[in-house]
DSSP file (Angstrom, degrees, kcal/mol; ACC not computed):
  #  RESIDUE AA STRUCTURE BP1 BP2  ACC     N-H-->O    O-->H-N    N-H-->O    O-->H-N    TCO  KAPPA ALPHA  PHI   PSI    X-CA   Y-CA   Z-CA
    1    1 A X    >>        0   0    0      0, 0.0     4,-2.4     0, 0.0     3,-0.6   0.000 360.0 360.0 360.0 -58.2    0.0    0.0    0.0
    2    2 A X  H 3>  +     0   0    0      1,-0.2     4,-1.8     2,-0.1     0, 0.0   0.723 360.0  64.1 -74.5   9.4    2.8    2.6    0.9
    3    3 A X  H 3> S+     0   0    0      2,-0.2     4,-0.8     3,-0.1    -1,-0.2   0.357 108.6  40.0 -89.4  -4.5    4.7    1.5   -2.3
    4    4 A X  H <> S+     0   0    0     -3,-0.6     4,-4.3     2,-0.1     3,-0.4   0.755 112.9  61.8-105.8 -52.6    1.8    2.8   -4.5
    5    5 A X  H  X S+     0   0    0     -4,-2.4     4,-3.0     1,-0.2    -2,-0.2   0.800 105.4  40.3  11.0-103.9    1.7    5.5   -2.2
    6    6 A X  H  X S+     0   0    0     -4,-1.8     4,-1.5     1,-0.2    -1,-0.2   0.550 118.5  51.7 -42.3 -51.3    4.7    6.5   -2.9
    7    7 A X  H  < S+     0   0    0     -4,-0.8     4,-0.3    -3,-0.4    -1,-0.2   0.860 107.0  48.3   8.7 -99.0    4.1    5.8   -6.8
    8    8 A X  H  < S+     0   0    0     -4,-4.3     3,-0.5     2,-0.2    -2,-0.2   0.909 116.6  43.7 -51.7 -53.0    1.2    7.5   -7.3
    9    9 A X  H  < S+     0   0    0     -4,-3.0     2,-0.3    -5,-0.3    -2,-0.2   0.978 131.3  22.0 -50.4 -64.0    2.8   10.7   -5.4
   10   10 A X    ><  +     0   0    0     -4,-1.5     3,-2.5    -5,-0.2    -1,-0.2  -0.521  64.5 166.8 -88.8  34.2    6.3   10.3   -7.3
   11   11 A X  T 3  S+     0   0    0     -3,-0.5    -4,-0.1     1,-0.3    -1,-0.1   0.275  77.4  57.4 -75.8  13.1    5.9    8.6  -10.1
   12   12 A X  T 3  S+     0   0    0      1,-0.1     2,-1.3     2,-0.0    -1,-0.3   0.403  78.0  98.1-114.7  31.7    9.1    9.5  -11.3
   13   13 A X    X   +     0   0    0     -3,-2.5     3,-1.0     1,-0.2     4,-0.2  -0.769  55.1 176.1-105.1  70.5   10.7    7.9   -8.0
   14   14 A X  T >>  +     0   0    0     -2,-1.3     3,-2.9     1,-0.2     4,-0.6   0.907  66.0  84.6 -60.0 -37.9   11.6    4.5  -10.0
   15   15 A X  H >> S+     0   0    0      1,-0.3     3,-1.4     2,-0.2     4,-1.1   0.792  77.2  71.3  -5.4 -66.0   13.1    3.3   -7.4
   16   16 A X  H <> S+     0   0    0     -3,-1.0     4,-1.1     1,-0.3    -1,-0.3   0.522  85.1  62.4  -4.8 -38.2    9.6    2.3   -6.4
   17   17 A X  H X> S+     0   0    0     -3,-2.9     4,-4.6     2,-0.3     3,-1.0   0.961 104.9  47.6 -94.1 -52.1    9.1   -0.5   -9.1
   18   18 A X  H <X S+     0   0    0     -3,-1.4     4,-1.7    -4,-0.6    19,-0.2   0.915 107.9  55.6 -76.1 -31.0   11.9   -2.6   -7.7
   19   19 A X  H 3X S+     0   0    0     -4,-1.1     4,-0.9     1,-0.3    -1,-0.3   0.728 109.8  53.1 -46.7 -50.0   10.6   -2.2   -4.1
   20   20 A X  H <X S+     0   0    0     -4,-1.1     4,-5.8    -3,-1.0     5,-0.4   0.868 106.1  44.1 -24.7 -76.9    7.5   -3.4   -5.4
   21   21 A X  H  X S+     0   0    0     -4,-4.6     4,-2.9     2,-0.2     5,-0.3   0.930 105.9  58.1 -65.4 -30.4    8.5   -6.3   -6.9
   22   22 A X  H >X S+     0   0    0     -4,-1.7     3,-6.2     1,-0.2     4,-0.9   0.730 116.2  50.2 -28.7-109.9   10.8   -7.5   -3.8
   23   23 A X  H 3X S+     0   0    0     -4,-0.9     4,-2.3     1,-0.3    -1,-0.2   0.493 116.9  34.9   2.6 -69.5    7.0   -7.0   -2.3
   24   24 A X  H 3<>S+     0   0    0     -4,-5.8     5,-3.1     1,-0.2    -1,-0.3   0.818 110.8  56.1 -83.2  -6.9    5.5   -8.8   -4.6
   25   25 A X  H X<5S+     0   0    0     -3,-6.2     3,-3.3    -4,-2.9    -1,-0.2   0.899 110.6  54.8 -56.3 -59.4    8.1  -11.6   -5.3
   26   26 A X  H 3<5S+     0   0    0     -4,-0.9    -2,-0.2     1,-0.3    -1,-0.1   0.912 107.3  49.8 -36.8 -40.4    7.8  -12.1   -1.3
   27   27 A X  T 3<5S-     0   0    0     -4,-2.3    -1,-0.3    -5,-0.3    -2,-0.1   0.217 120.2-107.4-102.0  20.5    4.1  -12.5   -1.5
   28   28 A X  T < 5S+     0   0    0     -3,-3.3    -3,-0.2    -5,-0.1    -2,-0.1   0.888  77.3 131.9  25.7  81.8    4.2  -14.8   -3.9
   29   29 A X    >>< +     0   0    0     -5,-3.1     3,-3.3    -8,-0.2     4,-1.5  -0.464  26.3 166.5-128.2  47.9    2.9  -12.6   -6.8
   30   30 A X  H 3>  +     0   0    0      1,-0.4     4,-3.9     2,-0.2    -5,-0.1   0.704  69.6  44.6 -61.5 -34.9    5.3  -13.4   -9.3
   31   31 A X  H 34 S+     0   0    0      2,-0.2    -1,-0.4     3,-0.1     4,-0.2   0.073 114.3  53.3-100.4  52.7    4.2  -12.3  -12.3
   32   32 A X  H <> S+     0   0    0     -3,-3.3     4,-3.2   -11,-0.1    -2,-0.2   0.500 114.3  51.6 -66.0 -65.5    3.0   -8.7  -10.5
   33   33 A X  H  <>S+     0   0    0     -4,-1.5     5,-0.5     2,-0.2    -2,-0.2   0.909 101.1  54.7 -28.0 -58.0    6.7   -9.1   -9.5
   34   34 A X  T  X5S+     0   0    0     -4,-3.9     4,-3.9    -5,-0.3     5,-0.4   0.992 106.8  50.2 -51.8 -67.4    8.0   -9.6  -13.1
   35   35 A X  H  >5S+     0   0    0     -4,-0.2     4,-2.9     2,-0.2    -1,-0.2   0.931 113.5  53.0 -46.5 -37.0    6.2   -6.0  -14.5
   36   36 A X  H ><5S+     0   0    0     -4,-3.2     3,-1.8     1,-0.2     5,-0.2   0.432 111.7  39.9 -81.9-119.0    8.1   -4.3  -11.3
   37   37 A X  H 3>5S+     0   0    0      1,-0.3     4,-1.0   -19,-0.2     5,-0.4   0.233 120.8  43.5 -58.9 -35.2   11.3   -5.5  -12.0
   38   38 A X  H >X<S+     0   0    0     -4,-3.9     4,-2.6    -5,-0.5     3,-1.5   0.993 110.6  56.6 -59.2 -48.7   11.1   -5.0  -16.0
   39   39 A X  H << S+     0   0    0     -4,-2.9    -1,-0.3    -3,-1.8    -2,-0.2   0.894 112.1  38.5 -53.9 -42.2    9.7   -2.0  -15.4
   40   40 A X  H 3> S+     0   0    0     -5,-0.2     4,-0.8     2,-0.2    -1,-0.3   0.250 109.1  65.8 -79.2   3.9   13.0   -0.8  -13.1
   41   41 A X  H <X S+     0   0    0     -3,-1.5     4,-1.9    -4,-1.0    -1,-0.1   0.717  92.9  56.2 -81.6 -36.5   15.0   -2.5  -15.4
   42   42 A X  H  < S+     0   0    0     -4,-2.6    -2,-0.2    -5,-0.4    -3,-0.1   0.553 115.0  38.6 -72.4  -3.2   14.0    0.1  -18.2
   43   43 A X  H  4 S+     0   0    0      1,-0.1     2,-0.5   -29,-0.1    -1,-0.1   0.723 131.5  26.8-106.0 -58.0   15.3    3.1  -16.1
   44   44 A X  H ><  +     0   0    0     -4,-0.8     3,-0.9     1,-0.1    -2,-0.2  -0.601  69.3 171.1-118.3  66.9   18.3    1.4  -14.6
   45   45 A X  T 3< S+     0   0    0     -4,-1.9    29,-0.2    -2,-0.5    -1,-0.1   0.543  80.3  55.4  33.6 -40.3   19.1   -1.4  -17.7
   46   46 A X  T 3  S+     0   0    0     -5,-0.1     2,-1.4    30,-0.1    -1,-0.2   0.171  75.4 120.7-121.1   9.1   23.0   -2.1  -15.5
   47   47 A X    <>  -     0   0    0     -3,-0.9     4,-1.2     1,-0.2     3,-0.2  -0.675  39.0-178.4 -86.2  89.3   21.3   -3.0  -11.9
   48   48 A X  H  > S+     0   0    0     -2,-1.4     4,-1.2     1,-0.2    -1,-0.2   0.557  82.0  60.7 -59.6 -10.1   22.5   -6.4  -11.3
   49   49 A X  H  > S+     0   0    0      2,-0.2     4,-4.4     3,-0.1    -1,-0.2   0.924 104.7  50.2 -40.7 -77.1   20.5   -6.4   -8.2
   50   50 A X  H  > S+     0   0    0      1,-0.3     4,-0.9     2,-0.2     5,-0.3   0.955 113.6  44.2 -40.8 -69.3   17.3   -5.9  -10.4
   51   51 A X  H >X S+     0   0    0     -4,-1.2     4,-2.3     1,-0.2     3,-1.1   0.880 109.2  58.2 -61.5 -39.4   18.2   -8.8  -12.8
   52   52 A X  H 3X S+     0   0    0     -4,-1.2     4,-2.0     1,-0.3    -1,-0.2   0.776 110.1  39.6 -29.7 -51.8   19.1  -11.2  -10.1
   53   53 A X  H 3< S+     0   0    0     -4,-4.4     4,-0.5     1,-0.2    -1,-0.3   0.475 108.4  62.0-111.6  40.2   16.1  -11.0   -8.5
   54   54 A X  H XX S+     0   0    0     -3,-1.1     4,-1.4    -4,-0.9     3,-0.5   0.771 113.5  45.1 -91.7 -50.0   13.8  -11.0  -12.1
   55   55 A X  H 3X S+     0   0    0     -4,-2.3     4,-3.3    -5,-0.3     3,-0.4   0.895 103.1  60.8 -87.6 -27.6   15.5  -14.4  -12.5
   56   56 A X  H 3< S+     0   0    0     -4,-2.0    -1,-0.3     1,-0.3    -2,-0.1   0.875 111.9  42.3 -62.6 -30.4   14.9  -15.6   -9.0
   57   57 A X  H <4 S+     0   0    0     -3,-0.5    -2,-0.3    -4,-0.5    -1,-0.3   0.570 111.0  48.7-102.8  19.1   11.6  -15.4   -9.7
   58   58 A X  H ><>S+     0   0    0     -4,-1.4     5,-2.4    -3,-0.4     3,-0.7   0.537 108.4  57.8 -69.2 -32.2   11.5  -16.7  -13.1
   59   59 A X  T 3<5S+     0   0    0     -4,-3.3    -2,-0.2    -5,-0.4    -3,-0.1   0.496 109.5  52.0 -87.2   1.2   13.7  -19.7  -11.5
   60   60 A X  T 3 5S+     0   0    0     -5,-0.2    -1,-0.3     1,-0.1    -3,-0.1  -0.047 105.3  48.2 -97.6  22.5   10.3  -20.0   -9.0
   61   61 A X  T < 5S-     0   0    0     -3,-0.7    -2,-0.2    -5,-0.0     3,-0.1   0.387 123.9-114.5-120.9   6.5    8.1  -20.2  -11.4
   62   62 A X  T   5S+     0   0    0      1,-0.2     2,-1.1    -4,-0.1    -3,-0.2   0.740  74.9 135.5  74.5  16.4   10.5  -23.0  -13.1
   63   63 A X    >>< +     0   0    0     -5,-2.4     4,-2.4     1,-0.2     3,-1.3  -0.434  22.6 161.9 -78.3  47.5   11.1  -20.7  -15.8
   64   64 A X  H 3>  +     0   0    0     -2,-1.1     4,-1.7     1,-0.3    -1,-0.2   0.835  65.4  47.8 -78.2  -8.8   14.8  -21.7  -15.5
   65   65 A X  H 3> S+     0   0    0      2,-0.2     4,-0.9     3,-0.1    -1,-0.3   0.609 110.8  51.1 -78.9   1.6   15.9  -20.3  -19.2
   66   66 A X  H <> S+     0   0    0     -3,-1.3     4,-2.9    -8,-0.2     5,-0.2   0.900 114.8  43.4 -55.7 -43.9   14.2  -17.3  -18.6
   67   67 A X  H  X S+     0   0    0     -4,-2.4     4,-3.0     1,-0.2     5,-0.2   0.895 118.7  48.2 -49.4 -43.5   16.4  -17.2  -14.9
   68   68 A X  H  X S+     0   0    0     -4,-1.7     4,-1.0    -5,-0.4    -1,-0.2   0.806 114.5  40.0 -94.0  -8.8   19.2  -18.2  -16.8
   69   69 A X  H  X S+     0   0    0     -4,-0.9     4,-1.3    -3,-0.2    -1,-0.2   0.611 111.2  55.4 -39.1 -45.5   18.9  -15.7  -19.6
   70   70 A X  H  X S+     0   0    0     -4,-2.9     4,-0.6     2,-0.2    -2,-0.2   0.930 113.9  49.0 -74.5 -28.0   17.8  -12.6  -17.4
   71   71 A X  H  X S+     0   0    0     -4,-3.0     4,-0.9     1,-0.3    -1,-0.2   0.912 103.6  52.4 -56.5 -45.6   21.1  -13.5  -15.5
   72   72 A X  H  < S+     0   0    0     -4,-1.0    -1,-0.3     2,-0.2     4,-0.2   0.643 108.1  55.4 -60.0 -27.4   23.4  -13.7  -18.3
   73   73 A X  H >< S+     0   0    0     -4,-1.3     2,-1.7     1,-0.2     3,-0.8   0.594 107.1  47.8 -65.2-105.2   22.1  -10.2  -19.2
   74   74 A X  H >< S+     0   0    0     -4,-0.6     3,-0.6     1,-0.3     4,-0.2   0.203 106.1  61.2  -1.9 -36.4   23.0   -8.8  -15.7
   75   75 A X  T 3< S+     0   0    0     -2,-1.7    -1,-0.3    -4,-0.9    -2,-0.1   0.550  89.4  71.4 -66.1 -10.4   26.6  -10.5  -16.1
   76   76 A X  T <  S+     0   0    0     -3,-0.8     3,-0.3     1,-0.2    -1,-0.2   0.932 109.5  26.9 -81.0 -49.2   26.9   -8.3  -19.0
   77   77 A X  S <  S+     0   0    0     -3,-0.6    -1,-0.2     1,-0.3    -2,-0.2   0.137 136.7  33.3-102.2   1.3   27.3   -5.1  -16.6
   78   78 A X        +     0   0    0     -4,-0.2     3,-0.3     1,-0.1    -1,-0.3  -0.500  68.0 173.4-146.5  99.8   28.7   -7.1  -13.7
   79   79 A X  S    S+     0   0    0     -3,-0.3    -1,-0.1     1,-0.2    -4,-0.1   0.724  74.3  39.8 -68.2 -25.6   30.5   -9.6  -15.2
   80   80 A X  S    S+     0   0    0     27,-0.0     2,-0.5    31,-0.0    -1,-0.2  -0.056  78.0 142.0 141.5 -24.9   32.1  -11.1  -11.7
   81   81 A X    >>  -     0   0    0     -3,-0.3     3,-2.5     1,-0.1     4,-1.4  -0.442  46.0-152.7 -46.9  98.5   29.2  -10.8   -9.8
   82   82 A X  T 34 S+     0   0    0     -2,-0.5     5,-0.4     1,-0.3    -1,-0.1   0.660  90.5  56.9 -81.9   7.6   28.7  -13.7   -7.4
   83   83 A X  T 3> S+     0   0    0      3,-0.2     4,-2.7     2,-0.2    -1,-0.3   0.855 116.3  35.8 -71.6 -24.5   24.8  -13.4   -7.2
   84   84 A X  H <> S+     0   0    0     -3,-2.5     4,-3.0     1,-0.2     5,-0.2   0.881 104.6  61.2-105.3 -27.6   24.5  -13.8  -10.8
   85   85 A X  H  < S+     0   0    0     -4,-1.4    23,-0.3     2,-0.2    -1,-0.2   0.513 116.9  42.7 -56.3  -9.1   27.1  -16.1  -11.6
   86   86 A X  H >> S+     0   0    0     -5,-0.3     3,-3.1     3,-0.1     4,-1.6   0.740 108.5  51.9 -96.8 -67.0   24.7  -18.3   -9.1
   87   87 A X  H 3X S+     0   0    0     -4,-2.7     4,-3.3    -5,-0.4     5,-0.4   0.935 120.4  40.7 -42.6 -45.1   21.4  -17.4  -10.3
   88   88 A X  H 3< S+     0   0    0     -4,-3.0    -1,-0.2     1,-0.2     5,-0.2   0.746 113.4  47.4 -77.7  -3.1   22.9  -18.5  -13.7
   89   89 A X  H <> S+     0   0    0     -3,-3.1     4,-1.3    -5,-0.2    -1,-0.2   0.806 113.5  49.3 -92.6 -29.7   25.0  -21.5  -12.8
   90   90 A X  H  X S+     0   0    0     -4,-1.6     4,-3.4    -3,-0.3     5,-0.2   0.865 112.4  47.9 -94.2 -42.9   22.1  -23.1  -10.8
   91   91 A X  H  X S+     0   0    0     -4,-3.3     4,-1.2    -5,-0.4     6,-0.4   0.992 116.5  44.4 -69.2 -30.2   19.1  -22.4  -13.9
   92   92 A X  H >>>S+     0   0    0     -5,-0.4     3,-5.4     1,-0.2     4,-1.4   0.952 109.5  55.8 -58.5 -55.1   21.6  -23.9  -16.5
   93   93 A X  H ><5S+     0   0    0     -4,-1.3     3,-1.3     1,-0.4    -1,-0.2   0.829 116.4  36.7 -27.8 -69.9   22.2  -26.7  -13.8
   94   94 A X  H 3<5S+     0   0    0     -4,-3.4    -1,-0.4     1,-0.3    -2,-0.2   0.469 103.8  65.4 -59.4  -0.1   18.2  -27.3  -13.9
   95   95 A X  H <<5S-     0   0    0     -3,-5.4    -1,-0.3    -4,-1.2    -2,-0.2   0.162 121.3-118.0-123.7  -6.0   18.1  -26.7  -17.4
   96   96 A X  T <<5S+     0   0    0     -4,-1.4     2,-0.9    -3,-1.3    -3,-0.2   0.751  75.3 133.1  67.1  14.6   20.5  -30.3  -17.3
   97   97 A X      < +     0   0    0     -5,-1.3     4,-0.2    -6,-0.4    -1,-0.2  -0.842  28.7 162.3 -86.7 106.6   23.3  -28.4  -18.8
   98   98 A X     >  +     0   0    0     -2,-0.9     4,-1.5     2,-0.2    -1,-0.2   0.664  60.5  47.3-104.8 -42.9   26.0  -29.6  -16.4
   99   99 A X  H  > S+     0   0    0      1,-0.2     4,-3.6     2,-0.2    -2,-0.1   0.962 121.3  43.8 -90.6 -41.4   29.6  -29.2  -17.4
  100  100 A X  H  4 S+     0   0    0      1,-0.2     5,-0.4     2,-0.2     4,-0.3   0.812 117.4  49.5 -73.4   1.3   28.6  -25.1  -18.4
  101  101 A X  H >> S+     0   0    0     -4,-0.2     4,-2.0     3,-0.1     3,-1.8   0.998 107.7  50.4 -62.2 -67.4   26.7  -25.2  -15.2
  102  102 A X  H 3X S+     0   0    0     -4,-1.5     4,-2.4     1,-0.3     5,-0.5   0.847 111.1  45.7  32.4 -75.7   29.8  -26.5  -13.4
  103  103 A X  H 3< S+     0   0    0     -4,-3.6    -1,-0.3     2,-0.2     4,-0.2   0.620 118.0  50.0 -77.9   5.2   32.6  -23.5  -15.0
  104  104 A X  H <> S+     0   0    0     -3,-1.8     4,-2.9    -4,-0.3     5,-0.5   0.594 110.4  42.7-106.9 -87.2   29.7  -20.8  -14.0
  105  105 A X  H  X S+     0   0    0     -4,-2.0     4,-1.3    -5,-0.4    -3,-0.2   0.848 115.4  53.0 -35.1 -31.4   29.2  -22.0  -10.5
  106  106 A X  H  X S+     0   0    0     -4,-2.4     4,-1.4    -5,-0.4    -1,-0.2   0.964 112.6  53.3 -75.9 -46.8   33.5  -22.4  -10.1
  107  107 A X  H  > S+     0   0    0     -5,-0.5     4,-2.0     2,-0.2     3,-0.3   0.952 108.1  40.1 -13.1 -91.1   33.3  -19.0  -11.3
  108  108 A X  H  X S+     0   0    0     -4,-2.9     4,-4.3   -23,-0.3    -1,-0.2   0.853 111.0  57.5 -57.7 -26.1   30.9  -17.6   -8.8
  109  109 A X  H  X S+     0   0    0     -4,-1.3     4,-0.7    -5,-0.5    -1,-0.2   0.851 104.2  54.2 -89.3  -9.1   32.5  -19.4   -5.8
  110  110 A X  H >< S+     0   0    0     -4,-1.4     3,-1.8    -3,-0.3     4,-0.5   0.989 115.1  40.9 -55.2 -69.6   35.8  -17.8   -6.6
  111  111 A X  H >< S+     0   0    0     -4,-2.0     3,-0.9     1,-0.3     4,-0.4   0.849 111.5  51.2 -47.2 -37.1   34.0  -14.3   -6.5
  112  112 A X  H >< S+     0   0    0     -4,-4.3     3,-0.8    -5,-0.3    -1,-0.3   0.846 111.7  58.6 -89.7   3.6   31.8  -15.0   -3.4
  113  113 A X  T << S+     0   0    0     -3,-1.8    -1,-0.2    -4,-0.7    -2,-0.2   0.721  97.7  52.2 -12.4 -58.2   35.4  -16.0   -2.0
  114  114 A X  T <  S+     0   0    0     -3,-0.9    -1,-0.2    -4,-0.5    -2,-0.2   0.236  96.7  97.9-108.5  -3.3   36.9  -13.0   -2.5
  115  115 A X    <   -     0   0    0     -3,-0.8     2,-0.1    -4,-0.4     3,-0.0  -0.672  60.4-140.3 -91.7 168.1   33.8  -10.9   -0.4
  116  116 A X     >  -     0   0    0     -2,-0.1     4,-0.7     1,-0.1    -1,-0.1  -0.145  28.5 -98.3 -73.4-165.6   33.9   -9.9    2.9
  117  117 A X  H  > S+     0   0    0      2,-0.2     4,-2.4    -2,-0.1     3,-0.1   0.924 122.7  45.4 -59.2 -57.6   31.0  -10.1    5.5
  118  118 A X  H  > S+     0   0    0      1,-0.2     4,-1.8     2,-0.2    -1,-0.1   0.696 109.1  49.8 -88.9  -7.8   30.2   -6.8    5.0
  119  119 A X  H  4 S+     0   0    0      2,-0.2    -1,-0.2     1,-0.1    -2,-0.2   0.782 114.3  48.6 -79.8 -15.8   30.3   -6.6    1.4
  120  120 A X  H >X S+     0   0    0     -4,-0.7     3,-2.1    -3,-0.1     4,-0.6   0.968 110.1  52.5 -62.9 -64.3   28.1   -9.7    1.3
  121  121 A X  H >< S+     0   0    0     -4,-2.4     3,-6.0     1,-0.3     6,-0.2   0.844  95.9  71.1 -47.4 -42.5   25.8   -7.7    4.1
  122  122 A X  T 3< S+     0   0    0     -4,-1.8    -1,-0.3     1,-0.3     3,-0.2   0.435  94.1  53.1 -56.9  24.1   25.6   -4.6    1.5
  123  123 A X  T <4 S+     0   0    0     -3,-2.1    -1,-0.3     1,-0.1    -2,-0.2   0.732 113.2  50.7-111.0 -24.7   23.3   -6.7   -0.9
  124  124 A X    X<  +     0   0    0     -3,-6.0     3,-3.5    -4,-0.6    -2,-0.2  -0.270  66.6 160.7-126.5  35.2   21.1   -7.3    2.3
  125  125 A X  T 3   +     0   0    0      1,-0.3    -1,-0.1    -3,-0.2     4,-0.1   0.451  67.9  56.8 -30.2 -24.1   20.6   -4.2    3.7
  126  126 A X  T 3  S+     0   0    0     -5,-0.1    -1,-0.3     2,-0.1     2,-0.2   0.121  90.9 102.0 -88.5   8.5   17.6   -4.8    5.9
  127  127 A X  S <  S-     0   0    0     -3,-3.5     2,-0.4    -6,-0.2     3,-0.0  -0.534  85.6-104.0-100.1 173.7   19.7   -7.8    7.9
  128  128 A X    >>  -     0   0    0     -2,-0.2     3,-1.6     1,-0.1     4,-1.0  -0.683  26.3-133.0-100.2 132.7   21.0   -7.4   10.9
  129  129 A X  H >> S+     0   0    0     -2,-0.4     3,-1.2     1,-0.2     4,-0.5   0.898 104.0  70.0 -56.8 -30.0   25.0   -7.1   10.3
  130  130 A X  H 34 S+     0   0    0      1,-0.3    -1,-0.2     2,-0.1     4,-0.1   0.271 101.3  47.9 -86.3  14.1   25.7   -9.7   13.2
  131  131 A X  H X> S+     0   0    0     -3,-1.6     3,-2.1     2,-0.1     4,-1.0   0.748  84.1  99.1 -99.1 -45.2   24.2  -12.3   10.7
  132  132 A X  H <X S+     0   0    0     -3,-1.2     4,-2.7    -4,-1.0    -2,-0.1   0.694  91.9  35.5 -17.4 -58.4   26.6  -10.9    7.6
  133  133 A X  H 3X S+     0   0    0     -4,-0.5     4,-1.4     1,-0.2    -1,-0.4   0.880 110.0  62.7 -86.7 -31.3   29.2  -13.9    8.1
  134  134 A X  H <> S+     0   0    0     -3,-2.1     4,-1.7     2,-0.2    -1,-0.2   0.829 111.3  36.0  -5.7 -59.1   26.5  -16.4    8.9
  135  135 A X  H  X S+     0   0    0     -4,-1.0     4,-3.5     2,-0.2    -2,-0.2   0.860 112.4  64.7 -87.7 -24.6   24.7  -15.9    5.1
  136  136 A X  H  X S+     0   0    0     -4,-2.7     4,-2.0     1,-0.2     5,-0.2   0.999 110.4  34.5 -53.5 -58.3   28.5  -15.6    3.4
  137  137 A X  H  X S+     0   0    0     -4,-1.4     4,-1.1     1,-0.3     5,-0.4   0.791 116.8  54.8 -75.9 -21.2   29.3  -19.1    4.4
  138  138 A X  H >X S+     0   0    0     -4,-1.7     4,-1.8     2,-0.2     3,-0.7   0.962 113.7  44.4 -85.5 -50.0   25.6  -20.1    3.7
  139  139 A X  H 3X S+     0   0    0     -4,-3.5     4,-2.0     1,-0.2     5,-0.3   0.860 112.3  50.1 -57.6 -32.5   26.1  -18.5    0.1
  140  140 A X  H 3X S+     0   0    0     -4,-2.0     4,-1.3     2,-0.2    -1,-0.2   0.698 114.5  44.6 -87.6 -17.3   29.4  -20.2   -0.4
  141  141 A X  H <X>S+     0   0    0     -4,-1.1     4,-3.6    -3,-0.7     5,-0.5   0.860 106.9  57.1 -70.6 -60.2   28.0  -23.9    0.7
  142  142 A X  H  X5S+     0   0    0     -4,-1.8     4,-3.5    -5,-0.4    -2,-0.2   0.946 110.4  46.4 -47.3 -52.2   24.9  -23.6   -1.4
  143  143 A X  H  X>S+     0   0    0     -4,-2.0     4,-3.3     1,-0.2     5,-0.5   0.985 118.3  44.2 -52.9 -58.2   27.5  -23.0   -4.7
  144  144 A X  H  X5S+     0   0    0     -4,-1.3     4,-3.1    -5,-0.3    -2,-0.2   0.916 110.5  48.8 -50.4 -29.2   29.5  -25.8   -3.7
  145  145 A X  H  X5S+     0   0    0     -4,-3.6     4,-1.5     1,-0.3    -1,-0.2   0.879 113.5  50.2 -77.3 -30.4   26.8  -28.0   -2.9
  146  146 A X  H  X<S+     0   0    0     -4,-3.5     4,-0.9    -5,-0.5    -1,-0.3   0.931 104.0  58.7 -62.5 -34.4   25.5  -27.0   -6.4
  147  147 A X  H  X5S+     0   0    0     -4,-3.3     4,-2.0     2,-0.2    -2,-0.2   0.906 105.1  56.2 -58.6 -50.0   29.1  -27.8   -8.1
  148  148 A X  H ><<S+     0   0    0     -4,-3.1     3,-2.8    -5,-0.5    -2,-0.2   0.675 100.2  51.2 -51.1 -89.1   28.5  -31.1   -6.7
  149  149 A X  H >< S+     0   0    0     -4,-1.5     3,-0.7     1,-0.3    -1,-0.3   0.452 100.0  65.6 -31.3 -25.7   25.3  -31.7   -8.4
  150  150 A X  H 3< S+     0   0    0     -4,-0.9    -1,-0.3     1,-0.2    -2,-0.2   0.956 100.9  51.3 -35.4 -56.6   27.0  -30.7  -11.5
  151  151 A X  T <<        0   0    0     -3,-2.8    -1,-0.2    -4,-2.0    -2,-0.2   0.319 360.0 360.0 -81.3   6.8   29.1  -33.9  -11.0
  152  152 A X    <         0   0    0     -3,-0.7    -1,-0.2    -4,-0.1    -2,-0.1   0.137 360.0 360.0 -56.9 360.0   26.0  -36.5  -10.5
C-alpha cells in the first residue's frame, strides 16, 4: 500500500518499481513481481541487483531459461558478480546443462570468495550485520553444494 503511495505521489521515483517487486516476489505474486522488475529495469538497464532477483523469480516459477537468460544479461554489466554467476549457474544446472553449469558456479564461488562479510551484508541491507558472516558461508555452501550436483 505505501509502495503505491509513494508511486502515485512520485511517479518518477523509479526506485519504487523494484521495491515493489521485492514486495510482490515475497508474497508470492510473481508475475505482479515480473512488470516491477522490468519496469526498473527500463530506467536502470546495469542493476544487477534488479536482474538477479527478475530471475529468481523466473527460477520459482521453473522458468529456468528465462532465470538463466535474465542472469546472463545482468553478467553483461557485472560480469564477476557472485549473485549472478549463481542465479545463472544453478538455472543452467536445472536446465540439465551440467559441465557449463559446473565452469559458471567455479566462477561464482571464486568471487563470493573474494567478499567480505560486510560486502556480502551490503546486498542485504535490511539484515542485521551480526548475521553478515552467517549468510556468506551459507552462500558459499549452497555454490558448492550446487558444483556437486554438477558432477551427478
Amino acid at each position: 500500500r505505501f509502495a503505491d503511495e509513494e508511486l502515485a505521489l512520485h511517479p518518477d521515483f523509479k526506485k519504487t518499481h523494484y521495491i515493489r517487486g521485492l514486495i510482490y516476489g515475497y508474497a508470492g505474486r510473481q508475475e505482479s513481481a515480473i512488470v516491477e522488475f522490468k519496469e526498473f529495469l527500463k530506467w536502470k538497464p546495469h542493476s544487477w541487483a534488479a536482474h538477479n532477483d527478475l530471475a529468481w523469480i523466473y527460477f520459482g516459477q521453473g522458468k529456468f531459461a528465462d532465470a538463466a537468460n535474465t542472469a546472463k544479461n545482468g553478467l553483461k554489466f557485472a560480469p564477476s558478480n557472485p549473485w549472478l554467476l549463481t542465479m545463472y549457474g544453478t538455472a543452467l544446472l536445472n536446465l540439465g546443462e551440467k559441465s557449463d553449469a559446473k565452469e559458471i558456479l567455479l566462477r561464482a564461488l571464486v568471487e563470493a570468495k573474494k567478499l567480505s562479510a560486510e560486502e556480502w551484508g551490503m546486498a542485504y541491507p535490511g539484515n542485521n550485520p551480526a548475521i553478515y558472516p552467517q549468510g556468506l558461508t551459507y552462500m558459499q555452501d549452497t555454490i558448492q553444494k550446487n558444483i556437486a550436483l554438477t558432477e551427478k
